[in-house]
Every structure is written in structure tokens, then in C-alpha cells.
C-alpha positions, 0 to 999 in steps of 0.5 A: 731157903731151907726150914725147919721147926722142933717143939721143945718140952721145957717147963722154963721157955721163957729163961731159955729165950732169955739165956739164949739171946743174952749169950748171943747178942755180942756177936749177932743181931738178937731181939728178944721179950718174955715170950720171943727171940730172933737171933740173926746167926752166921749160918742162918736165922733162929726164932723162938717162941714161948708155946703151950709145950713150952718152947717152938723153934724155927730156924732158916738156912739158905741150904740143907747143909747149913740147916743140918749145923744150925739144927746142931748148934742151936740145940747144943747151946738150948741144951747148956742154958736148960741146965739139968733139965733134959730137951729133946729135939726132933727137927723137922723139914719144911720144903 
């Protein structure tokens, strides 16, 4: 398995889980609260976390390619549910 993780600067975590998972529950395994959201995805596994910055996400592919699209399609989508508000993603690979 391959990982990696981005802190998130966003004044709105919270929204974001919630807009996130809520787009994604009718065509994956998703849980989520205020603070957390797990989202099973074809490609690999995201987790996000309400943190001190503002949001942390964790995301697991069984391969670095798979991580490289995960890492691409879960930004995008974080990106359209922020609205206007600008995220910047600087991923980084854990063994």
C-alpha cells in the first residue's frame, strides 16, 4: 500500500467533509460527522480530518499509480465543494 497526506488551509473543513461524502455516498461506501470522513473510492481509500489548519487528508492505493489519480481526483472535487475558496494541496508520500 501506498500513502499519502496534505494539510488543507480552509476556513470551512467541516462543510467540505460534509459536501464531499454527501456527493459520494450513491456510489461508495462513506461515513462521516462534523469532524471526519472515510470515503471507500474505486481507486483507493480517503480519509478527512477537521485539524487546527483546517482540514487533513489521508488517502491509500494499493500502487503509486493509483495514488497519483487518487491524489488528482480527490483534489478536484475538494476544489468544486470550497466554492470560491482557493485549496492548495501539496501531497506527500509515505512509505
Amino acid at each position: 500500500m501506498t500513502r499519502s497526506t496534505s494539510l488543507v488551509k480552509t476556513s470551512a473543513p467541516t462543510r467540505l467533509i460534509n459536501r464531499v461524502c454527501r456527493h459520494w455516498r450513491n456510489m461508495f461506501p462513506v461515513s462521516f460527522d462534523n469532524q471526519n470522513g472515510e470515503i471507500a473510492l474505486g481507486l483507493g481509500h480517503c480519509s478527512m480530518r477537521v485539524n487546527n489548519v483546517g482540514l487533513r487528508v489521508d488517502l491509500q492505493a494499493e500502487n503509486a499509480e493509483n495514488l497519483s489519480r487518487l491524489e488528482g481526483v480527490v483534489a478536484i472535487h475538494l476544489q468544486r465543494m470550497a466554492g470560491n475558496e482557493e485549496l492548495c494541496f501539496n501531497w506527500e508520500r509515505q512509505p
